[in-house]
Residue frames as qw, qx, qy, qz and C-alpha x, y, z in Angstrom:
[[0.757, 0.464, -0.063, -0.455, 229.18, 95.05, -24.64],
 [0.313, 0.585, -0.741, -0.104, 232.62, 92.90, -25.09],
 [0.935, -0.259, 0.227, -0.090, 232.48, 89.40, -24.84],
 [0.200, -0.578, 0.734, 0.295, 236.68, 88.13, -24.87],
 [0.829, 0.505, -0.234, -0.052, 238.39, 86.41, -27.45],
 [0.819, 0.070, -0.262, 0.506, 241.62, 85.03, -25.97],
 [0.322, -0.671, -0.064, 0.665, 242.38, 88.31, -24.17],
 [0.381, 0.247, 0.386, 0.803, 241.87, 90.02, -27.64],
 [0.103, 0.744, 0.245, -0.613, 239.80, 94.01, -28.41],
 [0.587, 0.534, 0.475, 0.380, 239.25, 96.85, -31.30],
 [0.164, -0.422, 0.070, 0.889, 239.54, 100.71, -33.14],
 [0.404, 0.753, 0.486, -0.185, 237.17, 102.90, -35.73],
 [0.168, 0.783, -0.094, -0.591, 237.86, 103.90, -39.65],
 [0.839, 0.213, 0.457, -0.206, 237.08, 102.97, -42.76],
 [0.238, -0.476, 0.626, 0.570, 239.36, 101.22, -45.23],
 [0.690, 0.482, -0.277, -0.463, 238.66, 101.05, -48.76],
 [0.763, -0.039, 0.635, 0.115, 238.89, 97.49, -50.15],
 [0.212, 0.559, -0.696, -0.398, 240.79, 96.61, -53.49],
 [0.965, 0.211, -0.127, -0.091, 239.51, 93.25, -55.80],
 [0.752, -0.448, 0.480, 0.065, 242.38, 90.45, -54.50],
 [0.204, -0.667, 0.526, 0.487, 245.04, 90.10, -56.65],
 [0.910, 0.369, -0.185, -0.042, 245.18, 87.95, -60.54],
 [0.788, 0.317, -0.346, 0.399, 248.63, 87.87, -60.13],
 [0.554, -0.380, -0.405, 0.621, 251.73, 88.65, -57.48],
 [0.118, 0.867, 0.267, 0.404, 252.26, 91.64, -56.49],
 [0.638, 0.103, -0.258, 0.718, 254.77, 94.51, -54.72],
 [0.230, -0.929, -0.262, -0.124, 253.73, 97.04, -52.34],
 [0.349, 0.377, -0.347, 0.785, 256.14, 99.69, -50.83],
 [0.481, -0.616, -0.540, 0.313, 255.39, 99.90, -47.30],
 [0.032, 0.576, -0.045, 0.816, 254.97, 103.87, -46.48],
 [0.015, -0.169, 0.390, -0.905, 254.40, 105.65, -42.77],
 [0.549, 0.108, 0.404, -0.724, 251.00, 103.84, -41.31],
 [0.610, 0.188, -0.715, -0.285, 250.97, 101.33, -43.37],
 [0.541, -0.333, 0.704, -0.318, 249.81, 97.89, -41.56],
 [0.038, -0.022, -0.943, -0.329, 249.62, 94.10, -42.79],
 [0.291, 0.559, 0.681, -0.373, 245.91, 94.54, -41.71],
 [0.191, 0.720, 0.033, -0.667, 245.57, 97.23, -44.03],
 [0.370, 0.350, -0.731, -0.455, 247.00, 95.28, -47.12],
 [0.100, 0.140, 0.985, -0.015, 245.16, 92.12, -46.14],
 [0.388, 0.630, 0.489, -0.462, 241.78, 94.12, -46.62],
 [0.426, 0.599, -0.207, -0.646, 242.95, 96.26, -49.67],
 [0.528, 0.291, -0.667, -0.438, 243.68, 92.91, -51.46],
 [0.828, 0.101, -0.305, -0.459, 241.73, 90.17, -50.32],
 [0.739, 0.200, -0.597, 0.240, 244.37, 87.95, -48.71],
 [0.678, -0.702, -0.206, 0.070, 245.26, 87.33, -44.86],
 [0.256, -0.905, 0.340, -0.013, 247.59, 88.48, -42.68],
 [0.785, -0.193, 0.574, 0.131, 249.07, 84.86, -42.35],
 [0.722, 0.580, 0.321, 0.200, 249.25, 84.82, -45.78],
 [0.257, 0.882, -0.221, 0.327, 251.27, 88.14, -46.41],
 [0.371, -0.826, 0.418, -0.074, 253.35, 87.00, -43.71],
 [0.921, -0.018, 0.386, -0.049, 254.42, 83.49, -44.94],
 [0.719, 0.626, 0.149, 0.264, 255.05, 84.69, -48.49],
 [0.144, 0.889, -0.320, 0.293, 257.30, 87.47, -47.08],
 [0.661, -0.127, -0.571, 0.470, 259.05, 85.14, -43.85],
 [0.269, -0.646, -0.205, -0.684, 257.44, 87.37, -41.80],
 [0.456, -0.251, -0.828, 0.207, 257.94, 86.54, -38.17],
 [0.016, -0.472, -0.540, 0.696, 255.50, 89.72, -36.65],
 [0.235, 0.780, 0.574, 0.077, 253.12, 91.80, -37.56],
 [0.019, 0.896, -0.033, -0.442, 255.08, 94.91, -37.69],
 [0.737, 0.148, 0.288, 0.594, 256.73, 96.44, -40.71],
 [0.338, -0.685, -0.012, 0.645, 258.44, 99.63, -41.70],
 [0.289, 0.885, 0.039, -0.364, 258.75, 102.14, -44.28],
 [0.154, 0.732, -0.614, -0.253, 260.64, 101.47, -47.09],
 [0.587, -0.030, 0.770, -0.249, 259.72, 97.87, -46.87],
 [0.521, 0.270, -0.388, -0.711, 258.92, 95.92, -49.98],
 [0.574, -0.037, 0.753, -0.320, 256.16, 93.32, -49.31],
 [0.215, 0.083, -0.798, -0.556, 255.26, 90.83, -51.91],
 [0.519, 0.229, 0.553, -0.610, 251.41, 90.13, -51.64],
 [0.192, 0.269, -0.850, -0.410, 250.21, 87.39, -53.69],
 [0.830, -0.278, -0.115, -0.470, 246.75, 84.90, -54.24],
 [0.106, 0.317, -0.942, 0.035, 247.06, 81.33, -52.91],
 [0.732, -0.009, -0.239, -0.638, 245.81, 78.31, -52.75],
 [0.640, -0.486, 0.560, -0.201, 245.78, 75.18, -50.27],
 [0.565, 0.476, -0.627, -0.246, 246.87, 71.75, -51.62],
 [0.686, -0.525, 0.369, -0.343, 246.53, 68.42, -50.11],
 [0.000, 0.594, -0.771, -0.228, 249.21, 66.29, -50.06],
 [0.901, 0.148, -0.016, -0.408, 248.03, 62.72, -51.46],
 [0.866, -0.229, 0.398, 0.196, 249.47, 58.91, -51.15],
 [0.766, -0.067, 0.373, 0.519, 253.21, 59.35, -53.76],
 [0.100, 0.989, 0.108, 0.032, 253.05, 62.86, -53.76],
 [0.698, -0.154, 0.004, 0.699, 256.95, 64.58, -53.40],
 [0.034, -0.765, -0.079, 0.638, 257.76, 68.03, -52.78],
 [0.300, -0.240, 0.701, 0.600, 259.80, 67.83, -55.88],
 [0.150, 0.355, 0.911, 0.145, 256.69, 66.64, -57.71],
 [0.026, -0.765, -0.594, 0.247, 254.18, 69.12, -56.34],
 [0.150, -0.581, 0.171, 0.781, 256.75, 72.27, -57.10],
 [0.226, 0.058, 0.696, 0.679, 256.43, 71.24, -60.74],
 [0.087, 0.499, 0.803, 0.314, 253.34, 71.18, -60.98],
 [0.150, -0.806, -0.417, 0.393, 252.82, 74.51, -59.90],
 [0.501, 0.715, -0.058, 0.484, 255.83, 76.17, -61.29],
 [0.450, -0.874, 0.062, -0.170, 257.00, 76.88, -58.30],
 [0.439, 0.503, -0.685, 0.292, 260.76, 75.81, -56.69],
 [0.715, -0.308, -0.578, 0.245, 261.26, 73.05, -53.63],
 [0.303, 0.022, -0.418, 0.856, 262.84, 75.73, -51.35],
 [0.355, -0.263, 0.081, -0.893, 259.76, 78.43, -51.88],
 [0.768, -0.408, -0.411, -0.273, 257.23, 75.38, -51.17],
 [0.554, -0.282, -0.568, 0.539, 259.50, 74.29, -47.79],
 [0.164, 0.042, -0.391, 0.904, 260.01, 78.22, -46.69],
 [0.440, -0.384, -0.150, -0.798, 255.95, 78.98, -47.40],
 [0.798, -0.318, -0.290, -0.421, 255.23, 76.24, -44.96],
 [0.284, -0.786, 0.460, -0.299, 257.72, 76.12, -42.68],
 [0.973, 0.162, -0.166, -0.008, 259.08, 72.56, -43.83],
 [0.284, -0.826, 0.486, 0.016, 262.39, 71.58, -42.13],
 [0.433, -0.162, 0.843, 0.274, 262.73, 68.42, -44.67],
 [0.473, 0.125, -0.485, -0.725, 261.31, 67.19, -48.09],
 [0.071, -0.243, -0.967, 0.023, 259.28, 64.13, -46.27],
 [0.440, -0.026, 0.329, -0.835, 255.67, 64.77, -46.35],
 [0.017, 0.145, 0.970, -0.193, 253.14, 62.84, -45.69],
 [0.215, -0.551, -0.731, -0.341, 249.17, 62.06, -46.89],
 [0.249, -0.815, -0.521, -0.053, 246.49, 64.42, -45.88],
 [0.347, -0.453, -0.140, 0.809, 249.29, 67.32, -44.91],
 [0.294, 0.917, 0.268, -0.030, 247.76, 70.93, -46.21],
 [0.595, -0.355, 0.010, 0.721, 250.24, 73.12, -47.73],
 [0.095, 0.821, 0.173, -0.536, 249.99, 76.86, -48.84],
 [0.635, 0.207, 0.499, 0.552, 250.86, 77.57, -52.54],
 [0.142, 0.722, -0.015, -0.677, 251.16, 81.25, -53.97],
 [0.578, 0.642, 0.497, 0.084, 250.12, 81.38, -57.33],
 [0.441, 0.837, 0.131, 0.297, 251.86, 83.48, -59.97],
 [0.273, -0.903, 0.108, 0.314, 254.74, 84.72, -57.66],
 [0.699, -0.031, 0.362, 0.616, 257.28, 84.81, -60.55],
 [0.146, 0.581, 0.556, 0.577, 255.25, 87.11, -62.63],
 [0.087, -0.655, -0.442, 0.607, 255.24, 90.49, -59.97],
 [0.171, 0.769, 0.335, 0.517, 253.89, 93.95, -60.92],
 [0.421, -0.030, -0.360, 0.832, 255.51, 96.23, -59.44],
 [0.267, -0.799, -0.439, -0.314, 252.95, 98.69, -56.71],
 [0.253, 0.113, -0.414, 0.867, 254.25, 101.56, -54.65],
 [0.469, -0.483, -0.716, 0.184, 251.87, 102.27, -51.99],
 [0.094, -0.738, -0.001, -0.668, 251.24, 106.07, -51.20],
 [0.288, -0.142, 0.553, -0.769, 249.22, 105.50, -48.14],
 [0.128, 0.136, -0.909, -0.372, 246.30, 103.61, -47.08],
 [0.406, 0.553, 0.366, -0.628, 243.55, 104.35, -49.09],
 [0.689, 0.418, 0.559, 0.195, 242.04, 104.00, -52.21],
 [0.324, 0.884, -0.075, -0.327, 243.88, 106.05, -55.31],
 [0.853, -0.022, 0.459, 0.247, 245.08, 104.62, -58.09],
 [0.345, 0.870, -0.153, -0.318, 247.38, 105.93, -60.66],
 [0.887, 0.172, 0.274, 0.329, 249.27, 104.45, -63.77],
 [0.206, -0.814, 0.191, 0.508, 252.83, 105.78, -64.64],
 [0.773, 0.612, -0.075, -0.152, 253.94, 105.96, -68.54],
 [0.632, 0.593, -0.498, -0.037, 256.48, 103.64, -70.17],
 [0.037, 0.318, -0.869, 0.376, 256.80, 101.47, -67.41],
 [0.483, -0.252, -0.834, -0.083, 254.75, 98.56, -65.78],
 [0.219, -0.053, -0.647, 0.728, 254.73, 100.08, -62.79],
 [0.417, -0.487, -0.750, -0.160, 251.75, 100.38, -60.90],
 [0.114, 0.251, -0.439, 0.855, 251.10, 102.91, -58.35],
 [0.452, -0.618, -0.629, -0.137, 248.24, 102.34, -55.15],
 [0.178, 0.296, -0.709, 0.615, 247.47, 103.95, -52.82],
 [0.413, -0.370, -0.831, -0.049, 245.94, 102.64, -50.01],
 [0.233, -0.516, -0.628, 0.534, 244.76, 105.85, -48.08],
 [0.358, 0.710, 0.427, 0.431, 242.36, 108.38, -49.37],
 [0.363, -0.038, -0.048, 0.930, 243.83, 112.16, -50.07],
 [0.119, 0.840, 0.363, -0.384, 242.09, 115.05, -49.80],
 [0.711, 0.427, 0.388, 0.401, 242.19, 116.26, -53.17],
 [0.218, 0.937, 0.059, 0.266, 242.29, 120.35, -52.52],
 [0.357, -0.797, 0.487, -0.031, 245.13, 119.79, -50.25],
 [0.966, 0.222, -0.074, 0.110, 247.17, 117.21, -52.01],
 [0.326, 0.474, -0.511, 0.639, 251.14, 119.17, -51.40],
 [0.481, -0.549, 0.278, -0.624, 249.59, 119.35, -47.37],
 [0.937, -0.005, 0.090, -0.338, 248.46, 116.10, -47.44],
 [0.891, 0.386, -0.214, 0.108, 251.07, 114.53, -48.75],
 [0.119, -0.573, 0.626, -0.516, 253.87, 116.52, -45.93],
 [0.580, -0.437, 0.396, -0.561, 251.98, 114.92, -43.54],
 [0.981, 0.082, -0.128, -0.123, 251.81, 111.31, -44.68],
 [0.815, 0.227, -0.420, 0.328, 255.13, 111.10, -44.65],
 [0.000, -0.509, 0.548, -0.664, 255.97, 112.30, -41.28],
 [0.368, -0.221, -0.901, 0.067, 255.40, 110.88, -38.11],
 [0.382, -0.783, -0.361, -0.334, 252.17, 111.48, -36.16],
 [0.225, 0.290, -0.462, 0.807, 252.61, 113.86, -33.26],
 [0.648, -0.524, -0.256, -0.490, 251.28, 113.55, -29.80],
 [0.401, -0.579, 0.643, -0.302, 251.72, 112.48, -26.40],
 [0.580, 0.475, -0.659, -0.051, 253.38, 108.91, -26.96],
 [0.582, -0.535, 0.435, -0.431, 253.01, 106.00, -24.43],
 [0.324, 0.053, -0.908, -0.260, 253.95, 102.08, -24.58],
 [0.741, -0.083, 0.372, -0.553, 250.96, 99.81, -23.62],
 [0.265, 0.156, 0.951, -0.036, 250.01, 95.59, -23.62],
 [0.380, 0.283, -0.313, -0.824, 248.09, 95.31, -26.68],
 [0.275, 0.203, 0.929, 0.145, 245.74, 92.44, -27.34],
 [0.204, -0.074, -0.607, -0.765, 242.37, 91.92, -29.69],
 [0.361, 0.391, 0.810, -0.246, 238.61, 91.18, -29.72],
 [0.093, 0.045, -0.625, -0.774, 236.27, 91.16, -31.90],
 [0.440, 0.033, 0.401, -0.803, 232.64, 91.59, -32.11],
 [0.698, 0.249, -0.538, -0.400, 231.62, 88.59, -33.93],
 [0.161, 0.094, -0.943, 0.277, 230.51, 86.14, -30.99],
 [0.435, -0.414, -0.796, -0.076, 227.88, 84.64, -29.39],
 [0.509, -0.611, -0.505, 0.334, 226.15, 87.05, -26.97],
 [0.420, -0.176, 0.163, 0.875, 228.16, 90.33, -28.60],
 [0.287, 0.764, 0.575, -0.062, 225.94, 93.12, -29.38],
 [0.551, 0.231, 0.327, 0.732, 229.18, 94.76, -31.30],
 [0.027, -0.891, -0.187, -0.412, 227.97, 98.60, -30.21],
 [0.392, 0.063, -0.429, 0.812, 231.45, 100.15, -28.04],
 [0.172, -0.523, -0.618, 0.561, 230.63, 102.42, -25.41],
 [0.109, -0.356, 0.065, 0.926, 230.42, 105.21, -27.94],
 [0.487, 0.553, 0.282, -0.614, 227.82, 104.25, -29.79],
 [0.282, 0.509, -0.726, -0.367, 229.79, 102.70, -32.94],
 [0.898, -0.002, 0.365, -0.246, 228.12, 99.49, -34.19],
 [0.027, -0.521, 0.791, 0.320, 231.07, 97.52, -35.29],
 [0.591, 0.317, 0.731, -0.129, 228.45, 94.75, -36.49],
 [0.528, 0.775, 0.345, 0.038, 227.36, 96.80, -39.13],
 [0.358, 0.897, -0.240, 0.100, 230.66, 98.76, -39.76],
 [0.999, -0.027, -0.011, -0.027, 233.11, 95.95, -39.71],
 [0.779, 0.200, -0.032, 0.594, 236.25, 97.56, -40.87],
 [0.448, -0.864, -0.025, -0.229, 235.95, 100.20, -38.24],
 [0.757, 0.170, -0.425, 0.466, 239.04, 100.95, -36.43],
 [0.430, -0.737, 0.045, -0.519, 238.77, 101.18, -32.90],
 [0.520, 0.145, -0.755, 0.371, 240.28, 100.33, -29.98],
 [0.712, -0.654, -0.237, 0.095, 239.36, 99.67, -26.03],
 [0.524, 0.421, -0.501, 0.545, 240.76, 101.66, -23.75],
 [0.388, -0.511, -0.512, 0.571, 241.15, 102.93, -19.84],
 [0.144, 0.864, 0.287, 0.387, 239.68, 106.76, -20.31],
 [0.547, -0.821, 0.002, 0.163, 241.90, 107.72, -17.48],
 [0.564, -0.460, 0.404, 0.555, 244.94, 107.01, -19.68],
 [0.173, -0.106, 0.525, 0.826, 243.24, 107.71, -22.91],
 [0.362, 0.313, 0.422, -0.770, 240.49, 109.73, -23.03],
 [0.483, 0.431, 0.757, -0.092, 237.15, 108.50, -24.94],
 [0.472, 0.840, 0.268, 0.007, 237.06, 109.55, -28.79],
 [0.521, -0.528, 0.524, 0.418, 240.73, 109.88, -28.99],
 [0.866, 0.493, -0.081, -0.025, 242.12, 109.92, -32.21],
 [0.628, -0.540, 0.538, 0.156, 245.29, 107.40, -32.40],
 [0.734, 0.406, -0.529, -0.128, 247.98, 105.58, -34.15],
 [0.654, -0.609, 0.434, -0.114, 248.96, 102.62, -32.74],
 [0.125, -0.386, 0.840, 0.360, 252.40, 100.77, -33.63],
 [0.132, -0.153, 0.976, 0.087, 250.90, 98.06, -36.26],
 [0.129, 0.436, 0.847, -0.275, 247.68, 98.81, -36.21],
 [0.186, 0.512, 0.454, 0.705, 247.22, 101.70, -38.03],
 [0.278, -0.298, -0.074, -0.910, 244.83, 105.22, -37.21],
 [0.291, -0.474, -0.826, 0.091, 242.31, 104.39, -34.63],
 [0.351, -0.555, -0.044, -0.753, 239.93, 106.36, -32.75],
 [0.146, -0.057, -0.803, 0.575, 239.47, 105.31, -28.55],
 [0.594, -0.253, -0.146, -0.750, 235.56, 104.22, -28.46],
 [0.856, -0.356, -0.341, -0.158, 235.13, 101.62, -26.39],
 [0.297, -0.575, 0.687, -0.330, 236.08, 100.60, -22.96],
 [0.603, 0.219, -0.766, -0.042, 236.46, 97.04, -21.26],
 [0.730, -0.671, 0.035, -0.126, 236.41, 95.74, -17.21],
 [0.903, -0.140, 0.069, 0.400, 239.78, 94.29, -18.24],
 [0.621, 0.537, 0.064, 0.567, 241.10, 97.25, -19.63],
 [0.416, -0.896, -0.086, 0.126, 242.44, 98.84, -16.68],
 [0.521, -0.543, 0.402, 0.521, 246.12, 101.32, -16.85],
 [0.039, 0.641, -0.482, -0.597, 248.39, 100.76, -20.14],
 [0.496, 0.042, 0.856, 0.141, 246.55, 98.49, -21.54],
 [0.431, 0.415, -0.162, -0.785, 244.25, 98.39, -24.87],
 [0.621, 0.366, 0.663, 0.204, 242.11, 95.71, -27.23],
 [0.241, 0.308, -0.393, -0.832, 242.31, 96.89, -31.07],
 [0.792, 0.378, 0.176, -0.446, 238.97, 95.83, -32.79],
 [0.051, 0.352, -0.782, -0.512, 239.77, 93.04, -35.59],
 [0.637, 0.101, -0.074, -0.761, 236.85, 91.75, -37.00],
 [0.877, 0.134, -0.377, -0.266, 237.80, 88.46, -37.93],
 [0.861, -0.474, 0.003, -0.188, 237.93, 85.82, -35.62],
 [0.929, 0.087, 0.063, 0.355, 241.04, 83.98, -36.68],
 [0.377, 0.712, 0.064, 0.589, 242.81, 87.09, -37.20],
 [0.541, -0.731, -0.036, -0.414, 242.14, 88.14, -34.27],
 [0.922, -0.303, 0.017, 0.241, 244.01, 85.44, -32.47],
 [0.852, 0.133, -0.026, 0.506, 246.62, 85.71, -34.37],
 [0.021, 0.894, -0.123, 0.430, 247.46, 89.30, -32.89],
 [0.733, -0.190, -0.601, 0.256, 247.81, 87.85, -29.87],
 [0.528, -0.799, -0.095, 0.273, 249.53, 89.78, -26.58],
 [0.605, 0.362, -0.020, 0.708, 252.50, 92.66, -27.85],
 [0.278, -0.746, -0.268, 0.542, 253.75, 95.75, -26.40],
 [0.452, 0.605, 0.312, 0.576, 253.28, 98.56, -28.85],
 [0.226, -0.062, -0.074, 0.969, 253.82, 102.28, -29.15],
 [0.118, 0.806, 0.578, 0.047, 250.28, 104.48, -28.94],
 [0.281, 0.058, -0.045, 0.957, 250.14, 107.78, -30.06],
 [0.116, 0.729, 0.605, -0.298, 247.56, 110.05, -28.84],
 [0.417, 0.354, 0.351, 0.760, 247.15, 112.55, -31.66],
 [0.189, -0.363, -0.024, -0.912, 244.24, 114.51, -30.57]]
C-alpha cells in the first residue's frame, strides 16, 4: 500500500492534541516522551522545538527541560539590521542569530527568519506523560500537563510504570519514515489500519520475521507504536515509523535506534 518518501515509513496510537501555545512554555521531558509528541500536543513543529532548544536530533531524555514556544516567520526587507529587527520584537541579537543558525549580523533582503514570540514570559509545565491530563498546583504558577492518558482506577500502578523502562526483547534497527499522504497511497497498512482517516496513528513497518505483525513497541524517539504494516524494502533490522506529515517526515531522515518489543 506504501508509496516511499525519501526512504521514510510509520506506527499506530492516538495522541491527544493540546490548543498551541499564547505564550512560551516549559515541559519536563519524562520516560516516552518524544518531540513528535510535543509538536502535536501544542501545535508547533518539530523544527521548531528543536531550533528554540539548539537541538541538533530528535532524541531527548528524561529530566530534560524543553522550552516550546509559538513563532512566527519574518522577512528581512531593504535596511533591515539584526539589531533593528531584535527590537522590534523584544527579543536579543544572539537569540535571533542562534534561532536561525546565523554565523554573522549581515543579512540580506528577502532572507526568512524564525522568531519565537513571548519567550521571556515562560510558564512553567511538568509533563507527566504523553497524554492529555491537566492539573493546576496552588500558590504557584506552575502548570502541570500531562501528555499521556492514565487510567484513572489504577493511577499508583500506572504511574510505577510510566516511570520505568519498557521491558522486552530489545534490538537496534535502521530507522527511516513514510507517510501516507501521496499520490497513489491508499494509507490502509497491511493490518487493516487506515492511517488516512486516523492520522496520528502510531505505527510502524516492519519485517514480521524480526517483528512479528501487531507488535506492541517503543521505539527510541518515536514513542509507543504498534507493528502493522509491512514494506518490500523492509527486509531484516530495518523499520519505517508512520509520520503523517510530509515535511516532517523528511526531516526524520535515516538513524539507528533502539526497538523494544513489549508484547
Amino acid at each position: 500500500m506504501k508509496k516511499r518518501v525519501l526512504s521514510f515509513i510509520a506506527s499506530a496510537a492516538i495522541l491527544a492534541t493540546a490548543a498551541a501555545p499564547a505564550q512560551a512554555e516549559q515541559v519536563v521531558v519524562h520516560k516516552g516522551d518524544t518531540l513528535w509528541d510535543f509538536s502535536k500536543a501544542y501545535g508547533v513543529s518539530v523544527e521548531s522545538i528543536k531550533k528554540l532548544n539548539n537541538l541538533t536530533s530528535h532524541l531527548i531524555y528524561p529530566n530534560d527541560v524543553l522550552e516550546i514556544s509559538p513563532s512566527t516567520n519574518y522577512v528581512v526587507e531593504k535596511g533591515d539590521t539584526l539589531w533593528g529587527i531584535s527590537q522590534e520584537h523584544g527579543i536579543t541579537v544572539d537569540q535571533l542569530m542562534e534561532w536561525n543558525n546565523l554565523t554573522c549580523d549581515l543579512i540580506h533582503p528577502g532572507l526568512n527568519l524564525t522568531i519565537f514570540t513571548d519567550v521571556q514570559n515562560n510558564t512553567k509545565i511538568e509533563a507527566e506523560s504523553v497524554k492529555t491530563e491537566n492539573s493546576a498546583k496552588e500558590n504557584t504558577n506552575t502548570e502541570t500537563v500531562s501528555l499521556k492518558q492514565t487510567a484513572a482506577s489504577k493511577q499508583d500502578t500506572t504511574s510505577q510504570q510510566t516511570n520505568e523502562e519498557p521491558e522486552g526483547k530489545e534490538i537496534i534497527v535502521v530507522a527511516t519514515a513514510y507517510t501516507a499522504s501521496c499520490e497513489g497511497c491508499s494509507g490502509i497498512t497491511a493490518t487493516g489500519i487506515n492511517l488516512k482517516e486516523n492520522p496520528d496513528a502510531k505505527v510502524i513497518s516492519v519485517d514480521p520475521s524480526v517483528i512479528p505483525l501487531g507488535s506492541k513497541v517503543y521505539v527510541e524517539g518515536y514513542g509507543y507504536a504498534t507493528a502493522a504494516d509491512t514494506g518490500g524494502a523492509i527486509k531484516g533490522n530495518k523499520i519505517d515509523v508512520f509520520i503523517p506529515d510530509y515535511e516532517e517526515a523528511v526531516q526524520w531522515g535515516r538513524k539507528q535506534v533502539k526497538v523494544t518489543i513489549i508484547e
